[in-house]
Backbone as JSON, one array per atom type, in Angstrom:
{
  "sequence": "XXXXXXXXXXXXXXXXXXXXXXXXXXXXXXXXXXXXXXXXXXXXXXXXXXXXXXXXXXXXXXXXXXXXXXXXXXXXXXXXXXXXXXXXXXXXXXXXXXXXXXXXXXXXXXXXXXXXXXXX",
  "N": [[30.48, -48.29, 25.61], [32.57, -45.65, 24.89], [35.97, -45.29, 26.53], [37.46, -42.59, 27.77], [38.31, -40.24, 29.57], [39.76, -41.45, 32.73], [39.95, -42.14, 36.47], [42.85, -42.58, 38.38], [43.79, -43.78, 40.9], [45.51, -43.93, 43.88], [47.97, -44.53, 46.79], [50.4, -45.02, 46.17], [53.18, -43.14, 44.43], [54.31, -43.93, 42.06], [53.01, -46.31, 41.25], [50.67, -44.71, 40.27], [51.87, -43.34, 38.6], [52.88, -44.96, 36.4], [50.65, -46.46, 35.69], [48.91, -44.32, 34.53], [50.65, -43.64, 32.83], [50.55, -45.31, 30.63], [47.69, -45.12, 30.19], [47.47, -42.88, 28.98], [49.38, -43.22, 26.48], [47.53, -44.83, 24.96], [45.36, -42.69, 24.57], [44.01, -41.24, 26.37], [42.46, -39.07, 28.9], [43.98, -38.49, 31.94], [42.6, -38.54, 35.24], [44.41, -37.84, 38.71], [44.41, -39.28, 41.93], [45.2, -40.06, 45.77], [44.5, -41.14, 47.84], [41.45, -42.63, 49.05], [39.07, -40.89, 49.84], [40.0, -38.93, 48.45], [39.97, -39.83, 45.91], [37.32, -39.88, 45.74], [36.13, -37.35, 46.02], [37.05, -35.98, 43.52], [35.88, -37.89, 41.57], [33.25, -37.04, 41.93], [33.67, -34.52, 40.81], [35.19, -34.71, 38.22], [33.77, -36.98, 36.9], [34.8, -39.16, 35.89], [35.14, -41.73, 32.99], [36.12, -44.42, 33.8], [37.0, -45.77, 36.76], [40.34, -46.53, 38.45], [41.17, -48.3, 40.98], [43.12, -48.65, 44.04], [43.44, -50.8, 46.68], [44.69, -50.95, 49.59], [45.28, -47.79, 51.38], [45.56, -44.68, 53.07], [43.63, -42.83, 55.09], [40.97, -43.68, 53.69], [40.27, -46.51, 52.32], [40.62, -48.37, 49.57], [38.2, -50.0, 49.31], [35.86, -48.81, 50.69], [35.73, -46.92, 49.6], [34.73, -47.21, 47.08], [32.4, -48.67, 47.51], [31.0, -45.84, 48.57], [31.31, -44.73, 46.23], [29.61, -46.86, 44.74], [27.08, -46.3, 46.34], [26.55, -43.5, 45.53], [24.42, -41.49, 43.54], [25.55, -39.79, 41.85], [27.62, -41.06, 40.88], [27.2, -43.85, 40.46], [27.48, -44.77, 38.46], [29.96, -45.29, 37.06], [32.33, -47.6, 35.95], [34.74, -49.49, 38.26], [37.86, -50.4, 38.46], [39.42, -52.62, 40.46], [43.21, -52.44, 41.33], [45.5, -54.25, 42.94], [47.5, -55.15, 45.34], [46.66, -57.18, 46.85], [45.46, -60.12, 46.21], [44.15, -62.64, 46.66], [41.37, -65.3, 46.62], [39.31, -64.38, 48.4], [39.44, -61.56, 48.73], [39.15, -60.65, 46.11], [36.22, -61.55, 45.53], [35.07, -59.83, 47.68], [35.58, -57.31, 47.03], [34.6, -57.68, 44.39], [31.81, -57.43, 45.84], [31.6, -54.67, 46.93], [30.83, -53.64, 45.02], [32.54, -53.04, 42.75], [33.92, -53.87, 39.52], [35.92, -55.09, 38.24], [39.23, -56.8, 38.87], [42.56, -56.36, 38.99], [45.35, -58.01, 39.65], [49.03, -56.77, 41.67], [52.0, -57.21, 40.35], [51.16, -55.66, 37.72], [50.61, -55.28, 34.27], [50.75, -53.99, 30.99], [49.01, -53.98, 29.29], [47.08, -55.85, 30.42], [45.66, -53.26, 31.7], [44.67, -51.74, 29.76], [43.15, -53.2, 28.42], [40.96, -53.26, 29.65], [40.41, -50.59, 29.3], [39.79, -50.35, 26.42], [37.86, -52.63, 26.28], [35.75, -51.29, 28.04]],
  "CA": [[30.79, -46.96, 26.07], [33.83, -45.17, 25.24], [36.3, -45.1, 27.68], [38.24, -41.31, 27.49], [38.53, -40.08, 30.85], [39.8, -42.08, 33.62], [40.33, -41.66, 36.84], [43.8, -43.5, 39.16], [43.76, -43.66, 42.7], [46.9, -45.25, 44.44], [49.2, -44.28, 47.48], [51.67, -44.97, 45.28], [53.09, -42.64, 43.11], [55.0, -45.17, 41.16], [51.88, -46.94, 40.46], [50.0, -43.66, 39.38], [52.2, -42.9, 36.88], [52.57, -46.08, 35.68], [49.27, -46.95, 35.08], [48.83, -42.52, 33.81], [51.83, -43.74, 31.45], [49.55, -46.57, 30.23], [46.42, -44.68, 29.71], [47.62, -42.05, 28.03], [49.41, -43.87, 25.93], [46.21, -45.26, 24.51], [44.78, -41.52, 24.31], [42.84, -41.18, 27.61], [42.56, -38.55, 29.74], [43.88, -38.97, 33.29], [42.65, -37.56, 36.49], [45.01, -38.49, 39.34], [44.11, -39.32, 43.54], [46.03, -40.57, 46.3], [44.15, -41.57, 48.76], [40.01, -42.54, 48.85], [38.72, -39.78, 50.16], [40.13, -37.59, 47.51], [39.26, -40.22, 44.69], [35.18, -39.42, 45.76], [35.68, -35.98, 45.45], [37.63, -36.24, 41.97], [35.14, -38.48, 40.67], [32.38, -36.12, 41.26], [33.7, -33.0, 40.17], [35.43, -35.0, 37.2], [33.15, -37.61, 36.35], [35.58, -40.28, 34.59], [34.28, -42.58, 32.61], [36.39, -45.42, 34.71], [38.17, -45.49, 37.8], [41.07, -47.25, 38.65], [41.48, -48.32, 42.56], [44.05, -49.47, 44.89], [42.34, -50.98, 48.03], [45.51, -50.75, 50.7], [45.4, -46.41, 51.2], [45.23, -44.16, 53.75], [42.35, -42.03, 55.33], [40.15, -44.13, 53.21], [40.17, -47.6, 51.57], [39.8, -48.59, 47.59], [36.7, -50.9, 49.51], [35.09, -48.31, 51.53], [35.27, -45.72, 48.34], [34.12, -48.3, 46.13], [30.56, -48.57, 48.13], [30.69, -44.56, 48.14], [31.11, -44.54, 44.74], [28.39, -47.07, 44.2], [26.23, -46.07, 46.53], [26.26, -42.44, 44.86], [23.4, -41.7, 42.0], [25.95, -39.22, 40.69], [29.1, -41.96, 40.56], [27.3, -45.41, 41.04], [27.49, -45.22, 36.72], [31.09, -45.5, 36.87], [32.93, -49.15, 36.8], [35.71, -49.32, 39.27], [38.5, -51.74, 38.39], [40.79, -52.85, 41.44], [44.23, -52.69, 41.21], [45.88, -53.99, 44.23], [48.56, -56.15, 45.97], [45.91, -57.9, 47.75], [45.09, -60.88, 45.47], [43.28, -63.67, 47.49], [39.84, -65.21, 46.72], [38.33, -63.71, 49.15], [39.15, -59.89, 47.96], [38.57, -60.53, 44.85], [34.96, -61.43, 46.08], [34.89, -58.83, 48.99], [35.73, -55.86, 46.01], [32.98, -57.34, 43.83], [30.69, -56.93, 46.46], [31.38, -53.38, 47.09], [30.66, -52.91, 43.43], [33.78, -53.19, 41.58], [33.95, -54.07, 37.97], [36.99, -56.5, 37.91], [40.34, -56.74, 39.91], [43.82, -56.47, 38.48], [47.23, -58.41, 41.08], [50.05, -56.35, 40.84], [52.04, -56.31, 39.39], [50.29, -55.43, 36.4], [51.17, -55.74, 33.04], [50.17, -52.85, 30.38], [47.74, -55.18, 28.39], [45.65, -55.83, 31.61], [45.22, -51.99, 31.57], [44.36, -51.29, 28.22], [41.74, -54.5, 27.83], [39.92, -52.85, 30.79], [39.76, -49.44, 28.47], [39.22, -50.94, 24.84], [36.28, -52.95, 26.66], [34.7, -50.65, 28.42]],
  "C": [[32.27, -46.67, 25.86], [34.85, -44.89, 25.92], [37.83, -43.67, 27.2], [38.72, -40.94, 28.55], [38.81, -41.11, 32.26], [40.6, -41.61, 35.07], [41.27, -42.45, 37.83], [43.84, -43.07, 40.28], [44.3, -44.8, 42.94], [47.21, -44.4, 45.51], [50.55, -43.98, 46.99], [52.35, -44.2, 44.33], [53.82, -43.2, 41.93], [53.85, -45.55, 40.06], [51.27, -46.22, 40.13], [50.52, -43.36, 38.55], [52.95, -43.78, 35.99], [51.27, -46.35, 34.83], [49.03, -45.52, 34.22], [49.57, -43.06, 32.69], [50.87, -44.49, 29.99], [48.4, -46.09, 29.25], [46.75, -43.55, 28.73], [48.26, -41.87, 26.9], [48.42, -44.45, 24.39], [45.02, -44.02, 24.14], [44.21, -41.15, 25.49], [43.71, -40.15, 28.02], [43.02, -38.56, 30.99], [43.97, -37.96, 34.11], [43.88, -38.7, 38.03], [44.77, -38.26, 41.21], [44.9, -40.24, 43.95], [46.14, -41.3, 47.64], [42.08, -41.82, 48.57], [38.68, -41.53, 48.75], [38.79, -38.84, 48.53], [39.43, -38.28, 46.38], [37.4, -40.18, 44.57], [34.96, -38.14, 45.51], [36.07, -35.83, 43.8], [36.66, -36.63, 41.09], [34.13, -37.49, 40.07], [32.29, -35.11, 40.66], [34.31, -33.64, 38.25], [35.07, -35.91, 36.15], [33.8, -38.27, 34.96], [34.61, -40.9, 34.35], [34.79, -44.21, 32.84], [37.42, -45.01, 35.31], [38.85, -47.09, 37.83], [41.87, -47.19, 39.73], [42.38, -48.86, 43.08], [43.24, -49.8, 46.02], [43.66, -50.48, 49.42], [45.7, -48.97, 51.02], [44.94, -45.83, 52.26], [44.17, -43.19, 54.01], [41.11, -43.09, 55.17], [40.55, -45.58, 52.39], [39.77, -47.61, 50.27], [38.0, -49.47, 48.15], [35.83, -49.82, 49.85], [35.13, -46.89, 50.32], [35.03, -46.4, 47.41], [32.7, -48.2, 46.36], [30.4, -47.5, 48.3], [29.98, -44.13, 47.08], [29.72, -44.85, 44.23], [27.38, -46.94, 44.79], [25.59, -44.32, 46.56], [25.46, -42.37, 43.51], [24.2, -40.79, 41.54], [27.06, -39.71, 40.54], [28.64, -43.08, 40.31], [27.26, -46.19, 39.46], [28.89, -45.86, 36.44], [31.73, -46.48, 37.16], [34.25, -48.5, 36.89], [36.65, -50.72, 38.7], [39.52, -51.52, 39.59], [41.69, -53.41, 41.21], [45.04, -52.38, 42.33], [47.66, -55.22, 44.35], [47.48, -57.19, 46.82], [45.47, -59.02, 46.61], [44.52, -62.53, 45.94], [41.64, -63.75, 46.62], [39.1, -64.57, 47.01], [38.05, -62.12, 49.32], [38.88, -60.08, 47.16], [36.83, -60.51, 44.82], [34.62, -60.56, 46.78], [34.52, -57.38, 47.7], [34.73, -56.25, 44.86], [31.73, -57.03, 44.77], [30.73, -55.6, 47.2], [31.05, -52.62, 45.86], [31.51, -52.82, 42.69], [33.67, -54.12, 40.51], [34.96, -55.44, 38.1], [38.05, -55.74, 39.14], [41.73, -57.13, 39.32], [44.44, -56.83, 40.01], [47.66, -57.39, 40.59], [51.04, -57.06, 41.7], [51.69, -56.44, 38.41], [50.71, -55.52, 35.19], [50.29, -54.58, 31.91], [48.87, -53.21, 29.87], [46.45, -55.4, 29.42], [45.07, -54.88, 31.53], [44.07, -51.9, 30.47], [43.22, -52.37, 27.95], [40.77, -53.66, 28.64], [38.61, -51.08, 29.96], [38.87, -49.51, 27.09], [37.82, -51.08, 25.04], [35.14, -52.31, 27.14], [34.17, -51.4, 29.62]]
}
């Protein structure tokens, strides 16, 4: 699957337009959220073709909009990669079992990005 559209969800705005720098870069589209909440509405009205989560965020969690996501039939198509500060075993496991695709540490490195898009 092509990956064109994507969509970043951080707190951070550092790290959103970092990673935005990244993707677009590479040609992609980017939609941009800033908290969980907003990245569920985003998704559905903008239907990327991958998101890219922070888990630490206010209102809402990258975990607890992760199992939104996938437990939506009009999002649960879309892989989620987490990109966090949280880098333990036991998130890394916790965020696959809310449905997430893979899990970037940060700090990140452009190449991590970009493998995530290439691949699909």
């Amino acid at each position: 699957m092509a990956i064109n559209k994507v969509l970043v969800c951080d707190d951070s705005a550092t790290d959103v337009t970092n990673i935005k720098g990244i993707l677009e870069d590479v040609g992609c589209t980017v939609i941009t959220a800033f908290n969980g909440a907003e990245a569920l509405r985003m998704a559905k009205v903008e239907k990327p073709d991958m998101i890219f989560l922070d888990i630490i965020m206010p209102e809402m969690d990258g975990y607890e909009a992760c199992r939104s996501l996938a437990n939506d039939p009009a999002t649960k198509h879309i892989p989620v990669v987490f990109v966090t500060t949280k880098n333990q075993k036991a998130d890394r496991l916790w965020a696959q079992m809310q449905g997430g695709k893979d899990f970037i540490s940060k700090p990140f490195v452009a190449e991590q990005i970009v493998a995530h898009v290439k691949n699909g």
